[in-house]
N, C-alpha and C positions, 0 to 999 in steps of 0.2 A: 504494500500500500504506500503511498504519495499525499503526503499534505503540502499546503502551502500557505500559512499565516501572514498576514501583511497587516500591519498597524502605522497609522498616521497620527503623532502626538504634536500638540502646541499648546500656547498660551498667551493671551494677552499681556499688556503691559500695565502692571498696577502701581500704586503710587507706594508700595509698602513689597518687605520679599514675599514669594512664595515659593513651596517646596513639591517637587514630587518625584515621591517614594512609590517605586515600580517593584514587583515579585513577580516571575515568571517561571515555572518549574515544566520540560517537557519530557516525555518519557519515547524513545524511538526505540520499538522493539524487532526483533529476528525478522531480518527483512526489509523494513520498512526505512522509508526517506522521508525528512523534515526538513523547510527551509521554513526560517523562521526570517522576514523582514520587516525591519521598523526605522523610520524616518521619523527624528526628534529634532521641531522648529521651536524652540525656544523662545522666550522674550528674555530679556538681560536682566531679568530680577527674579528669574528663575533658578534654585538649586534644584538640582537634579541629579538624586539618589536611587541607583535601579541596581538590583539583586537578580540575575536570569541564568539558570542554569539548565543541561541537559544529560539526561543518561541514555546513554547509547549500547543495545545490543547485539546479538551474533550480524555481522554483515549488516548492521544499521548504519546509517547516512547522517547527521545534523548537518546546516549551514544556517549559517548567522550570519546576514546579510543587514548591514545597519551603518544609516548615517547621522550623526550628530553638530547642529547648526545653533550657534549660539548660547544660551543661556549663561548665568553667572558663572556658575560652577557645577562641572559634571565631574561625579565619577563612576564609572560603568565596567567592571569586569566580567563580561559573558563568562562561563565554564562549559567545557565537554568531559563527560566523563566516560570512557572508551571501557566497558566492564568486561566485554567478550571478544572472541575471536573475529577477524577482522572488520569489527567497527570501524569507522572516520569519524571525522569531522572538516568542516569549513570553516575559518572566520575571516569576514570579509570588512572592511571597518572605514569609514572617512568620516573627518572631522574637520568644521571650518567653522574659525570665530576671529574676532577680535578686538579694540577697544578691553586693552587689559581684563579677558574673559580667564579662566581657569579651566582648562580643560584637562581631567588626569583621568585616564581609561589603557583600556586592555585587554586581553584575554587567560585564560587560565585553560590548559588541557591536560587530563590526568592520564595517563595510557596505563592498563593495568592488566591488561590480557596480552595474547600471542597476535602477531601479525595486521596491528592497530596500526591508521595513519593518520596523522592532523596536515594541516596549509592554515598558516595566518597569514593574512594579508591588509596592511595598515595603510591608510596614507593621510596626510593628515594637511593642511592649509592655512598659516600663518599671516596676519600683520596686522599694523597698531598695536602694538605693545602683547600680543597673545602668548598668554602659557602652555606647551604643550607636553604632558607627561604620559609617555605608554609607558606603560606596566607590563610585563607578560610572565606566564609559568607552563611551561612545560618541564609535565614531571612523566617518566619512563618510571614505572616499577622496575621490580625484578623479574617478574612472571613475565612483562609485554617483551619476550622474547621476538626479536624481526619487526621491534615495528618501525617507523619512520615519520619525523616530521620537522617539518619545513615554516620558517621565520621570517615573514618579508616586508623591513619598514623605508616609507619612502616620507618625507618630510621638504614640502616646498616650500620655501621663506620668503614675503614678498615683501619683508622691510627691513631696516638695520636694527630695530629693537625685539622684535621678536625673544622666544626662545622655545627649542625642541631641547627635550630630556630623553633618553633612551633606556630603562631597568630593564632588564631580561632577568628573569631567575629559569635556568635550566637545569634538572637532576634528571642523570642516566643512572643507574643502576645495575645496568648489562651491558657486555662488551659484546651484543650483537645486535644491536638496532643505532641508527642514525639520524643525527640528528645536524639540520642548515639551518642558519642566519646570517640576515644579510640586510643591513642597516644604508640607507642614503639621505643626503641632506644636501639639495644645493637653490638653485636659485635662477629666476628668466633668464634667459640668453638675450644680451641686451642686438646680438644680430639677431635672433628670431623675431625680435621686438621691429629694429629697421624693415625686417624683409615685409613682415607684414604692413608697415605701416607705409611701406612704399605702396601700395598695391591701396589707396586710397582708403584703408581700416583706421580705425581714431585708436588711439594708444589704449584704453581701455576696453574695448571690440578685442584687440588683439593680445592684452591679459586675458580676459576672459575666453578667449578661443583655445590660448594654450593651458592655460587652470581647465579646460573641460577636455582635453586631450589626457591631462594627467591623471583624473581621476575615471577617463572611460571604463578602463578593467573594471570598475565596481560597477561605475553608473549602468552599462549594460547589463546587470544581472538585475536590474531591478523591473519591476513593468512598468511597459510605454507610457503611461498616463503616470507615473512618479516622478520617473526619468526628466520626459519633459519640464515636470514642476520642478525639480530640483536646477533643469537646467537655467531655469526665469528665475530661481533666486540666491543662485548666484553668480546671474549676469546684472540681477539688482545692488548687490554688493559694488561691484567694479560702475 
């Protein structure tokens, strides 16, 4: 069996904070695939505290599919918990704020059977003063004899005050499953900038075409009707 959750969260803007505190528990058993997607559009006097985990069974699927847009301060660490023989997981992750937002998030995957796989995949979208902290754990038991998983953060910086933070905590256990990370951080190409802007596009047309070139890998897993709105907010941003 095949599920496919999708959640749209926001919030207005009040003249006082507000909080919200999210719990999501999903259970994927023998067989089965889960893709769990949610788009979080903040107001800036939003905190934002979300608890979401997953247990995953023989040949079971999760993916975590999720973008987070503003608010004061988030912190969000999805889990997969990999119990049986070759379960997976996904996490797919993008983040963009700024105006001195706090953003510290992450993922957590437990591998604790034989022949378990994870892929994380971060990217995240900096400037005006933005904090950016991932987190992550990949932990391998002893048992998850063969499994494998795979780390991948990319970090765009579109001002000189910025800042990206990187924690990785990784525990292997056994000397026969494998484990990649692979961290980047850089910043527009100020030729990519000219070429486009030769070509009659206004300096901000041509951030925001390359900010939506960067984060395609994710934006395409999302549906059409997201996609799009994610792509009008932000091209509102720029």
């Amino acid at each position: 069996s095949e599920a496919h959750y999708i959640e749209w969260c926001s919030a207005p803007k009040y003249d006082e904070n507000s909080l919200h505190a999210g719990w999501v528990e999903i259970f994927v058993w023998k067989n089965a695939k889960m893709r769990y997607s949610s788009v979080e559009n903040w107001s800036l006097d939003t905190y934002n505290l979300n608890t979401k985990r997953a247990i995953v069974w023989e040949n079971g699927h999760i993916e975590w599919v999720w973008w987070n847009l503003w608010s004061n301060t988030t912190m969000l660490y999805p889990c997969s918990v990999l119990v049986w023989d070759n379960s997976s997981c996904e996490h797919l992750w993008i983040a963009f704020a700024n105006s001195w937002q706090n953003q510290d998030t992450g993922a957590k995957v437990i591998h604790i059977w034989k022949n378990t796989s994870s892929n994380i995949v971060s990217k995240s979208l900096s400037k005006w003063g933005w904090i950016s902290t991932y987190r992550w754990l990949v932990e391998i038991k002893k048992t998850a004899i063969n499994s494998v998983s795979k780390v991948d953060c990319d970090w765009l910086i579109l001002d000189e005050i910025s800042s990206n933070n990187a924690i990785p905590d990784i525990k292997v256990d056994n000397s026969f499953s494998t484990v990649a990370h692979e961290a980047t951080a850089w910043k527009i190409n100020e030729q990519d900038l000219f070429y486009l802007m030769s070509r009659w596009i206004s300096e901000s047309e041509a951030t925001s075409m390359i900010v939506n070139w960067f984060i395609s890998p994710i934006l395409k897993e999302l549906p059409l009707e997201y996609a799009s709105e994610m792509n009008v907010l932000i091209s509102m941003e720029f």
